[in-house]
N, C-alpha and C positions, 0 to 999 in steps of 0.2 A: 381374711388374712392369709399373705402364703407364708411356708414352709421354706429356708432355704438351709441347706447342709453343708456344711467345709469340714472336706477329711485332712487326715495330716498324713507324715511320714513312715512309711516310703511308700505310699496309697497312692491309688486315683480315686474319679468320685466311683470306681464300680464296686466299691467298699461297700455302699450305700442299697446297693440293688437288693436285699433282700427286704430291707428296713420297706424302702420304695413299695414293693408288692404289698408288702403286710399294712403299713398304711391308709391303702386303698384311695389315695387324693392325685387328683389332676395337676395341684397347686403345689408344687413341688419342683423348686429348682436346686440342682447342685452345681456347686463351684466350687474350682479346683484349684486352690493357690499356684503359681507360676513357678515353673520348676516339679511340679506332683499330680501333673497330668495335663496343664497347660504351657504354652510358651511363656519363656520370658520374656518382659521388657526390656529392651536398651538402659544399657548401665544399672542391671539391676545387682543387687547388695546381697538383699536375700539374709536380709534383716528382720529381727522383730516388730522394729518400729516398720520397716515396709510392707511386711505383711498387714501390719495393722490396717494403715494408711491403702491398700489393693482392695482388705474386704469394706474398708468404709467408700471406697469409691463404684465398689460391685453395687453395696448395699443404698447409695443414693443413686445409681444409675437405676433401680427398681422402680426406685419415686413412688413408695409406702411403707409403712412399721410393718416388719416380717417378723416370724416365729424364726429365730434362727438357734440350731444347734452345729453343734460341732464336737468332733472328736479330735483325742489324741493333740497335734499341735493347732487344728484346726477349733479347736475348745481352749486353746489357748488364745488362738484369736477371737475367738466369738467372747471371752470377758472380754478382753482390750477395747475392743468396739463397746461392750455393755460398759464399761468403766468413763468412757470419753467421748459416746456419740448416742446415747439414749435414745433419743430423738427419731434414732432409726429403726428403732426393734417396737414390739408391741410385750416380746419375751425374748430371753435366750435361755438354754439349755446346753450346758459342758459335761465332759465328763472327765477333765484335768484341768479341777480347779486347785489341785493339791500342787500341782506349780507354782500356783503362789505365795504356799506358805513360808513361813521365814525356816524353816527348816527343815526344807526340802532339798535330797542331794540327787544330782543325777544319777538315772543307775550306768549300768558298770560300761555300755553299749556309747553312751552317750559320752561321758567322761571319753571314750578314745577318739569319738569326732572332736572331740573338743583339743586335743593334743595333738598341734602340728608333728605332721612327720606320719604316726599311726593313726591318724586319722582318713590321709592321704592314702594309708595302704588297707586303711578298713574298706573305706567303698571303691580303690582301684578292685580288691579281692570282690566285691558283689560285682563288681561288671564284669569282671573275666568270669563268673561262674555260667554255666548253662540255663537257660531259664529255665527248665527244670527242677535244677539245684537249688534255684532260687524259693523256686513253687512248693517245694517238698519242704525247706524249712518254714516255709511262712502257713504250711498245712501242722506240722506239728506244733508251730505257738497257736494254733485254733483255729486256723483259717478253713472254709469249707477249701475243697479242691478248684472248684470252677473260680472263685472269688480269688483264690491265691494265684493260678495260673496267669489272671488276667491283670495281677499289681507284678508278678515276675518278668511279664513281655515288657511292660511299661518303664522297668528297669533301665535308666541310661547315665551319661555321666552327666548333663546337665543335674538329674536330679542328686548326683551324688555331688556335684559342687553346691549346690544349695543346702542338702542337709549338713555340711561342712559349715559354711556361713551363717546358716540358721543356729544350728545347737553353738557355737562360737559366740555368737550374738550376746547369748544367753547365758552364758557361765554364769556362775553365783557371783557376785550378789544382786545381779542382774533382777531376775525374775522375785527375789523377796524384794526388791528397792521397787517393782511395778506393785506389785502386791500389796503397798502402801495404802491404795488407791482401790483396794477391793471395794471397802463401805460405798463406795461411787456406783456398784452397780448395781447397787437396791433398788435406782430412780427406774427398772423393772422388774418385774417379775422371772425370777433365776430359777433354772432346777440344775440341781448337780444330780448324775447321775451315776450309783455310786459301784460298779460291778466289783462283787469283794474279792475275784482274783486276777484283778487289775495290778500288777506289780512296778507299772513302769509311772504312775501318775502320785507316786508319793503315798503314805499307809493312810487306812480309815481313820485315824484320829487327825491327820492334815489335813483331810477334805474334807471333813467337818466340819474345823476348824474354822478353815476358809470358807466354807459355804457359811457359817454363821456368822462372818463377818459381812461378806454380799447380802445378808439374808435371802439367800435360796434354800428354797425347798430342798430336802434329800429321799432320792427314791433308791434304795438299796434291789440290786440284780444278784442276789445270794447265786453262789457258784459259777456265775460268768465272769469271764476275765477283757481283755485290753479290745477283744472285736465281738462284744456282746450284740451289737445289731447285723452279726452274721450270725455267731451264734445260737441266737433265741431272737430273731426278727420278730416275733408274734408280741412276745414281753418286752422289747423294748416299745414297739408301737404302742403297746397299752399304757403305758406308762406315761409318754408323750401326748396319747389320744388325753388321757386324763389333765394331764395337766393345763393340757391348751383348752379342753371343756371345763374348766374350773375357773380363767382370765376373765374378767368384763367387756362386753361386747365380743 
């Protein structure tokens, strides 16, 4: 079976590269939603529902049931698929499953994409900064150095009109009205993965919540936060090595 990975906002897949080494598999693709390190499609939306609809058309261009995990919005896409395309995973693993609990609020970042006008002037301000500027604050929410420089160069306004559309998309009651739909992704095997100083994916009693609704599994990353497979690349691989040697076949 392979491995495939979808990061989210405001990432590319070199989010992934420490996870990647610690690993140690050949079988390992990442994919980069449109807009977060790929081009976009003609007339794209840069929607929930399209993102959905991008990774279920990645995911049958494969033509096999993949381990897929996801972080961040990319873990938001990886249930959506596990909620309404089974068929194509063998597993998936999130680590923001707490987005779809019924009460979950955006944090405070998200709320101003979400509000025409300031939202418009949140990610004009990240593209006029220096990539530098950018790098040094994505180094102080945890990023190593090398991993933040290279989500800072990547920085453009395409991707700031999609996190615009994206978190837009998504206002409440949006993402609890999906959420409906968690018990759907039992038909496999889930692991949420739960880094306790994770601030932006809703508290530990939401994603618990919600993971016992999917029935997945919960692997608790005590003191890592929102880029725990930069962080501690060695424990989140164990954690996944375990899980996927635990599945049948």
């Amino acid at each position: 079976m392979g491995v495939v990975l979808v990061h989210g906002n405001p990432e590319t897949a070199a989010v992934w590269s420490p996870l990647v080494e610690a690993l140690g598999s050949n079988d390992v693709t990442r994919l980069s939603p449109p807009g977060f390190g790929a081009p976009i499609p003609s007339q794209w939306g840069a929607t929930v529902e399209e993102y959905r609809e991008w990774l279920i058309g990645e995911l049958e261009a494969l033509g096999r049931p993949v381990d897929l995990v996801g972080h961040d919005w990319g873990g938001a896409h990886a249930v959506l698929v596990a909620m309404t395309r089974p068929d194509l995973l063998r597993s998936w693993a999130t680590d923001a499953i707490g987005l779809f609990d019924p009460d979950y609020v955006w944090h405070d970042l998200a709320q101003t994409w979400q509000t025409p006008g300031a939202g418009e002037e949140a990610v004009a301000m990240m593209a006029a900064a220096a990539p530098q500027q950018r790098a040094d604050r994505l180094t102080a929410l945890g990023l190593t150095a090398e991993v933040a420089e290279q989500l800072a160069t990547a920085y453009n306004d395409t991707m700031g009109r999609c996190i615009l559309a994206l978190y837009r998309s998504a206002a409440q009651p949006v993402m609890a009205e999906l959420g409906c739909r968690l018990p759907a992704a039992a038909q496999r095997p889930g692991l949420v993965v739960l880094a306790t100083e994770d601030h932006y994916v809703g508290t530990e009693e939401m994603r618990r919540r919600a993971a016992e609704r999917a029935d997945a599994r919960i692997e608790v990353l005590g003191g890592l936060g929102h880029w725990w497979m930069v962080q501690d690349p060695a424990r989140g691989a164990d954690v996944l090595s375990r899980f996927w040697a635990s599945l049948p076949g």
